[in-house]
N, C-alpha and C positions, 0 to 999 in steps of 0.2 A: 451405512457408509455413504455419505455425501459425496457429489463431482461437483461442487461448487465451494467458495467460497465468501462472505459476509463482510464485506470489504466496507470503512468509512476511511476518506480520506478529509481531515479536520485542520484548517489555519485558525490564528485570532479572528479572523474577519469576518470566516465563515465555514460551514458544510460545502466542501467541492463535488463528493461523490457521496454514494450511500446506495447500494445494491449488491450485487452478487457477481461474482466472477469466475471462469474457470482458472488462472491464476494470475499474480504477481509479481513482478520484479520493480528492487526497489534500489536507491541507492546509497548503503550503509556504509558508515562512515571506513569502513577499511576495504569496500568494493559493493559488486552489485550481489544481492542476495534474490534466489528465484523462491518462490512457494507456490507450492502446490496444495489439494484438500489433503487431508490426512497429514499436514507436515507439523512436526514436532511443538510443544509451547517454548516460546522464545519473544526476548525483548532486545530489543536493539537502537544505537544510534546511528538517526541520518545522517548521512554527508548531505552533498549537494550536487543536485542531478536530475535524472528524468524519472519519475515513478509512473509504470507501465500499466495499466488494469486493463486483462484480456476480458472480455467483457461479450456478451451475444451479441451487441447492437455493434462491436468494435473495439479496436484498440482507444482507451481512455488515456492520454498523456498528461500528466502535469509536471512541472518544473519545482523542484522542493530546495528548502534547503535549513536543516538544520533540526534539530525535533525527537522523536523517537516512534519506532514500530512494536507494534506487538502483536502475538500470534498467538490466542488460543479458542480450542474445540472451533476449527475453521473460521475463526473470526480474524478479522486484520485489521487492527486501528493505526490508522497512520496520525501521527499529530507530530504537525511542523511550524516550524518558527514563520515561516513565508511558502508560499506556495500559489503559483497562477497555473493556466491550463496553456499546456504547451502547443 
């Protein structure tokens, strides 16, 4: 059992993040969804919002919009249409 999670957060332009996190919150097109290690496989669309990455050096903010998330064996690939560091 993992306490972390393998977090990439991916725009056209570029890799924003790419490391490990204790968890996530993201902002999915019908509200904010939290994830933790061990949470379910799941795909989802973004909305447009702040996506939060708890992280040991800090909280990681970026501003998203648009895209989709995905969630499996504690992995999180974020890939958004746009996306800067908030």
């Amino acid at each position: 059992m993992s306490d972390l999670l393998k977090v990439s957060v991916i725009s056209p332009e570029r890799v924003l993040y790419e490391g490990s996190a204790r968890g996530v919150i993201a902002p999915a097109f019908d509200g904010e969804l939290g994830i933790l290690p061990m949470h379910a496989p799941l795909m989802t669309l973004l909305g447009q919002g702040t996506l939060r990455v708890d992280t040991d050096s800090g909280e990681q903010r970026f501003t998203v919009s648009g895209g989709f998330l995905q969630i499996v064996d504690d992995q999180v690939r974020v890939v958004t249409e746009q996306a800067s560091a908030a």
